[in-house]
C-alpha positions, 0 to 999 in steps of 0.5 A, spaced: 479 254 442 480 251 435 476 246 433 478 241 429 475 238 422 471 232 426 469 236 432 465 241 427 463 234 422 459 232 429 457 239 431 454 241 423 451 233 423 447 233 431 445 240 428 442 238 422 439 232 425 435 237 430 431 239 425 429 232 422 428 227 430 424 229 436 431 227 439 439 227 437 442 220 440 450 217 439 447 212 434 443 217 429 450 221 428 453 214 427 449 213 422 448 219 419 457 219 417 458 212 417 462 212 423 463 206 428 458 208 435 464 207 439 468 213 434 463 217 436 462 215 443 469 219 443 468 225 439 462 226 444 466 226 450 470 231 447 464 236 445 462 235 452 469 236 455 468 242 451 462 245 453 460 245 446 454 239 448 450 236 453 448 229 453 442 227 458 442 220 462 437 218 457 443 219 451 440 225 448 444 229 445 443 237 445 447 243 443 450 248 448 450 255 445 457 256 443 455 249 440 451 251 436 455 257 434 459 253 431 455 248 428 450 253 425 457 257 423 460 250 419 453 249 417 452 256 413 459 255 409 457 249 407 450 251 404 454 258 401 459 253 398 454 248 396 450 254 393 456 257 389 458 251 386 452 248 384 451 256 380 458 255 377 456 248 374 458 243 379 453 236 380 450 238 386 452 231 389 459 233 388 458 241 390 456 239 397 461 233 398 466 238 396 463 243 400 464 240 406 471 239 404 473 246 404 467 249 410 473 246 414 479 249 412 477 256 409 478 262 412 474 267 414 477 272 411 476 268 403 469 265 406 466 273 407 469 275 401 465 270 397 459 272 401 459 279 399 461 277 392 454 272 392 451 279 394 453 283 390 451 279 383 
């Protein structure tokens, strides 16, 4: 199933804050993007429709494996992006920014180019 661009900003973002908080909740991922509560109440209903979180009674929030997959994926992308624009001269705020941009619609094809590229050099 495709995901689409904010499915995979929640799923990178709940991934991240995993690493950073004992616990994950609707409010952290809030704030962490900005976003209304109530915006996210939605995207995390439609993550829990699609196998891809659990939320417990307490409203933590923890990634399935297929989740996870996706999220540790976007993730991925968006450090080798940020990376490679950072070597290219770009302001690391500006190059992760626009990673972020572009993590979402590049294919798989151009992003494994650019990693074997990175390799290579």
């Amino acid at each position: 199933m495709k995901n689409n661009e904010s499915s995979e900003m929640y799923l990178e973002t709940i991934l991240i804050l995993s690493h950073q908080l004992p616990v994950v909740r609707s409010v952290d991922v809030a704030n962490e993007l900005g976003f209304k509560k109530s915006s996210v109440s939605i995207g995390m209903k439609h993550l829990r429709e699609k196998g891809q979180i659990t939320v417990t009674d307490a409203g933590y929030i923890y990634l399935t494996d297929s989740g996870k997959k996706i999220a540790e994926m976007i993730y991925s992308r968006h450090q080798l992006l940020t990376d490679c624009l950072v070597k290219l001269g770009v302001d690391e705020a500006v190059a992760a920014e626009d990673a972020c941009r572009i993590e979402h619609v590049i294919s798989e094809e151009s992003i494994n180019a650019i990693r074997n590229h990175i390799k290579n050099i």
